[in-house]
C-alpha positions, 0 to 999 in steps of 0.5 A: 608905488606901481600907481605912481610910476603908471601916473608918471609915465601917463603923464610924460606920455602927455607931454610927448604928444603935447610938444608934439603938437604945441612945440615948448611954448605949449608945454604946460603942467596944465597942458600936460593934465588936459592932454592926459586927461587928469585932475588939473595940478596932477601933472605939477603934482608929480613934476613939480619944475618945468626941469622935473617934467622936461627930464622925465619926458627925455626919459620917457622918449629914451624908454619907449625908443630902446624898447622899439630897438630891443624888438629887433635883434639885427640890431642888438645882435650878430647878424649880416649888414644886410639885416642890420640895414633892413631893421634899421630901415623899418625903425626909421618908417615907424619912427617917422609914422606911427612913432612920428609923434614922438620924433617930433617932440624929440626935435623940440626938445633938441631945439631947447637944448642949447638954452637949457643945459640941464636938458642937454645933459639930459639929452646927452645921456639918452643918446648915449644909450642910442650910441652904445647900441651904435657902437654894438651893432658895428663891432659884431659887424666888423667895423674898424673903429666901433665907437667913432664909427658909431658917433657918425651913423648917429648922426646921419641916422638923425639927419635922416629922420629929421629930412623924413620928419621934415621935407617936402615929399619930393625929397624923403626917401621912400622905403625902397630907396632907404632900404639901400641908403642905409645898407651904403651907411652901414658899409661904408662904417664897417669898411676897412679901407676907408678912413675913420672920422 
């Protein structure tokens, strides 16, 4: 049982780093063997669909980015909008360096969504579990209108990411000037006499 889940995650790990590269077009079952490095016709062993392999990797990219959250407890915990914004700061940096990869494969999937209703579901319940920690997070700080508020920094969060993921040097952000962005998000969330979306 242990080998199988071990088999299945190095599998949809290849299928990250595979749309990551190659984008839907170059996702393949064999595509996915080569870039795990397995036997051809493991990948269509234990994916059987493009559905089956498609859902396993939105599964896969919501795994490994929860865990990355959990590892910073400014953002799943009480603590001052001050750390909140610098956790959420050091997220984005390793999402759009170290963890770019699997950014990048998220978009693509993204991008399919609309044609694909079964993996907008999909999506849709990984982003929930995003929202949530949202959701969280602004009601320990003292927003007024947690689960709103929570769609909104999502959704800038995301327009973020995809301008760090996406731009031209001169127009992302650097460290220092993300630091405060952030922190001006998050405020603006959490205050009391600005009107909720």
């Amino acid at each position: 049982m242990a080998q199988t889940t071990l088999r299945r995650q190095q599998l949809a790990d290849a299928a990250i780093s595979t749309l990551a590269r190659s984008g839907m077009r170059g996702l393949t079952h064999r595509a996915v063997d080569q870039a795990a490095e397995v036997p051809v016709g493991s990948c269509s062993y234990y994916f059987r669909t493009r559905r089956e392999l498609l859902q396993a990797t939105v599964e896969r990219l919501a795994e490994l980015d929860i865990a990355e959250i959990d590892e910073h407890p400014a953002l799943t915990g009480p603590t001052s909008i001050t750390r909140i914004a610098e956790a959420g700061a050091d997220l984005v940096e390793h999402w759009t360096t170290a963890g770019r990869e699997r950014m990048l494969a998220r978009y693509e999937l993204a991008l399919e969504a609309p044609r694909r209703p079964e993996l907008r579901a999909a999506l849709h319940t990984a982003g929930s579990r995003f929202r949530a920690v949202a959701e969280n997070m602004l009601a320990a700080a003292g927003a007024p209108d947690p689960a709103a508020q929570a769609n909104t920094l999502v959704a800038l969060l995301d327009g973020i990411l995809f301008n760090q993921l996406t731009a031209a040097p001169a127009h992302r952000l650097t460290p220092e000037q993300l630091r405060p962005t952030l922190l001006g998000l998050i405020r603006t969330c959490t205050d009391r006499t600005v009107p909720g979306p």
